[in-house]
C-alpha positions in Angstrom: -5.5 10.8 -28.3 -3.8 11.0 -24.9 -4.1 8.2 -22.5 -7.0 8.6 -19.9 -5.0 9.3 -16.3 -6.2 9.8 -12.7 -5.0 12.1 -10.7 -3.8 11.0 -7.3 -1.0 13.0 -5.6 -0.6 16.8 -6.0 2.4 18.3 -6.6 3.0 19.9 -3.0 2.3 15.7 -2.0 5.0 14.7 -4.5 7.5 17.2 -3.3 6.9 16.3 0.3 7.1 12.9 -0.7 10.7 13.1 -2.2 12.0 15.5 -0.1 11.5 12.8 3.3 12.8 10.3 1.1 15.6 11.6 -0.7 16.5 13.0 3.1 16.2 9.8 4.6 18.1 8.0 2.5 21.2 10.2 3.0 20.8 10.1 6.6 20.7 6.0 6.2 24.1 5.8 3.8 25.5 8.2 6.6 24.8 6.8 9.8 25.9 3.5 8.6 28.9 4.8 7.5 29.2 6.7 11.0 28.5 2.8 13.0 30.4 0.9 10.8 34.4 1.4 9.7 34.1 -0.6 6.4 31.2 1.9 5.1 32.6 5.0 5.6 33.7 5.4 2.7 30.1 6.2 2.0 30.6 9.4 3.2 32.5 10.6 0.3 29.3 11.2 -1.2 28.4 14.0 1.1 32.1 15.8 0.8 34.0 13.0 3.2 33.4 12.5 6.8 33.9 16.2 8.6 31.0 17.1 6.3 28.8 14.3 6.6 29.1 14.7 10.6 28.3 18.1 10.2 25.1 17.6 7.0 23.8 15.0 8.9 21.8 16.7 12.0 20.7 19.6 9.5 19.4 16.8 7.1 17.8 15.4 9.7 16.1 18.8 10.7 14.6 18.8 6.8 13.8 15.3 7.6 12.1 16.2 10.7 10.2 19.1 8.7 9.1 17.0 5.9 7.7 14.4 7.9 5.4 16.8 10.2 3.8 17.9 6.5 3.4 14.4 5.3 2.0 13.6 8.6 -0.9 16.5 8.6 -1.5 16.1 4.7 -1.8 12.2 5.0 -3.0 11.4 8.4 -6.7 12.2 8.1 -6.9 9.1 5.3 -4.9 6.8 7.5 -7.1 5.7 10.0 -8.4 2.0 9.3 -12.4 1.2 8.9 -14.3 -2.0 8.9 -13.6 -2.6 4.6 -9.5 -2.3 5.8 -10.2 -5.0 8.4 -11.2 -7.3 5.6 -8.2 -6.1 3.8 -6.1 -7.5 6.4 -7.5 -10.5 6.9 -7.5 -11.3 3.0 -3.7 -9.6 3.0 -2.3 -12.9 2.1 -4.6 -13.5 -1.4 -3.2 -9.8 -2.1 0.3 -10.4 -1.9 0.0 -13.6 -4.3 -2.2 -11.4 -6.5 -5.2 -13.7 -6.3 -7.5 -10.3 -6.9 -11.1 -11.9 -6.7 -10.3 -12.6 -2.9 -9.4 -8.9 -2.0 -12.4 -7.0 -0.4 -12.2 -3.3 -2.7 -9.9 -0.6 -1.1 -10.2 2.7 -1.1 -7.6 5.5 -2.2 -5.2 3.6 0.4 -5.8 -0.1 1.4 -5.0 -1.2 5.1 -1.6 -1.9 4.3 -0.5 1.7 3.2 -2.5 2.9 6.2 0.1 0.9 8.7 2.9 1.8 7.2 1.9 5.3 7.5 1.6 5.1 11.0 4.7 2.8 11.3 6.4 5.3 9.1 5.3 8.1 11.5 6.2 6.1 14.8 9.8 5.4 13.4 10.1 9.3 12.6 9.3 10.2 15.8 12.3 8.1 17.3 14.2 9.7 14.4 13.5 13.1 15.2 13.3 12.5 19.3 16.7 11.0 19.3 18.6 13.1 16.7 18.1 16.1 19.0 19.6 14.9 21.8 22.3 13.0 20.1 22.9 16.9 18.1 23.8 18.4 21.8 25.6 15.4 23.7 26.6 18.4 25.7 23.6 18.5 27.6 22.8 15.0 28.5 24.0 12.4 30.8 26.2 9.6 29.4 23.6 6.7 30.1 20.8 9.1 28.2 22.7 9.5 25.4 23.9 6.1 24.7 20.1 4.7 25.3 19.1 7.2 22.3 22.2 6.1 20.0 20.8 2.7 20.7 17.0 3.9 19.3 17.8 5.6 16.8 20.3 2.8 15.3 17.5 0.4 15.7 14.9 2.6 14.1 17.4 3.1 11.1 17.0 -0.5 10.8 13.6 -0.5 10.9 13.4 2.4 8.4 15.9 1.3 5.9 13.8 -2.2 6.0 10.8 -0.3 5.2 12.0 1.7 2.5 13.4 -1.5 0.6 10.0 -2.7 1.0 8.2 0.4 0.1 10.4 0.8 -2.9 9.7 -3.3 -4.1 6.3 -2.9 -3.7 5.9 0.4 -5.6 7.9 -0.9 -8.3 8.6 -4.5 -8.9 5.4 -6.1 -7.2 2.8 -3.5 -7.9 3.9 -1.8 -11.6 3.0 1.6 -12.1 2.3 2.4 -8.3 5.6 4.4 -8.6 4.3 7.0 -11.1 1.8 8.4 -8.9 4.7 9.8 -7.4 6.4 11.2 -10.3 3.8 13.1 -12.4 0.5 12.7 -9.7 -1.3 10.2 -11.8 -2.2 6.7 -12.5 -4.4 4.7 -14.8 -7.7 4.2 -14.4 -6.5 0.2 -15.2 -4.7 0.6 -12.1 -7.0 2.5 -10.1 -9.4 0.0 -10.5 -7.2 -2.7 -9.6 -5.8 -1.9 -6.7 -8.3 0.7 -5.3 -11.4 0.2 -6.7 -13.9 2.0 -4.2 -11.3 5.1 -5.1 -11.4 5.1 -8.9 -14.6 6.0 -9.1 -14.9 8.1 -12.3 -12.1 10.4 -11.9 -10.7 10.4 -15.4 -8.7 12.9 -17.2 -8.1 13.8 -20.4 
């Protein structure tokens, strides 16, 4: 007998999912290649340097794609209610896995719900930036090196969240990542670490 599985993500979620972050983490390894001498080597992984200046703005146009979908499949879950307040405040007892002292969340707790908007503020920057910076051509000198400046410290900001997205979906919270891989999760896990979404939405 098969084990009992909740669905979670569809596939058009998954395939949004990967496709931002397979796209962002190529535009990461490149634009620190492109800011600092010692990493360039990186871009040998795109075809060498010519072709990583020239894949990185249409990356970043799939980037900029993928993120508007994730935004309007994601963002009507995202917005925090009075059980994700009591989340927060009992974020602490959740990070040291002290489960009796988490209030139940629902299909996403508080924290996802911030780093969604997080997420989205940081791809904005992304996006907003990377135009300009595509056709230097067409803005002032001050402009453009106020936008290199954002977007260098919103890659920062995103690379720091992805190391934390990926720790948290892998080594702190295991199987959390295979949502993401074949849509489902156990109802062990569902009941875990979002309770009020488990319900009784078992598969067979």
């Amino acid at each position: 007998m098969s084990t009992p599985s909740l669905h979670r993500f569809s596939f058009f979620e998954r395939i949004v999912h990967w496709v931002v972050g397979v796209t962002f983490v190529v535009l990461l390894l490149t634009g620190l290649a492109f800011s600092y001498p010692s990493l360039f080597w990186l871009t040998t992984l795109v075809g060498g340097g010519p072709a990583a200046r020239a894949l990185h703005p249409q990356i970043g146009a799939v980037f900029g794609v993928g993120l508007a979908f994730m935004f309007a499949l994601w963002v009507r879950d995202m917005f925090l209610d009075g059980p994700d307040q009591q989340w927060l405040g009992a974020i602490k007892h959740y990070a040291a896995h002290e489960r009796d002292k988490v209030p139940p969340a629902g299909k996403y707790n508080a924290g996802q719900k911030l780093f969604f908007w997080l997420q989205s503020l940081l791809g904005v920057v992304f996006v907003a930036t990377g135009l300009l910076l595509w056709f230097p051509e067409s803005f002032d000198a001050g402009l453009l090196n106020t936008m290199r400046l954002l977007h260098y410290v919103a890659t920062l900001g995103g690379g720091l969240l992805l190391i934390v997205h990926v720790y948290l979906g892998t080594v702190a919270y295991p199987g959390t990542a295979r949502g993401m891989i074949d849509g489902k999760v156990t109802p062990a896990w569902a009941r875990l670490h979002h309770p009020r979404w488990s319900g009784d939405r078992v598969e067979r």
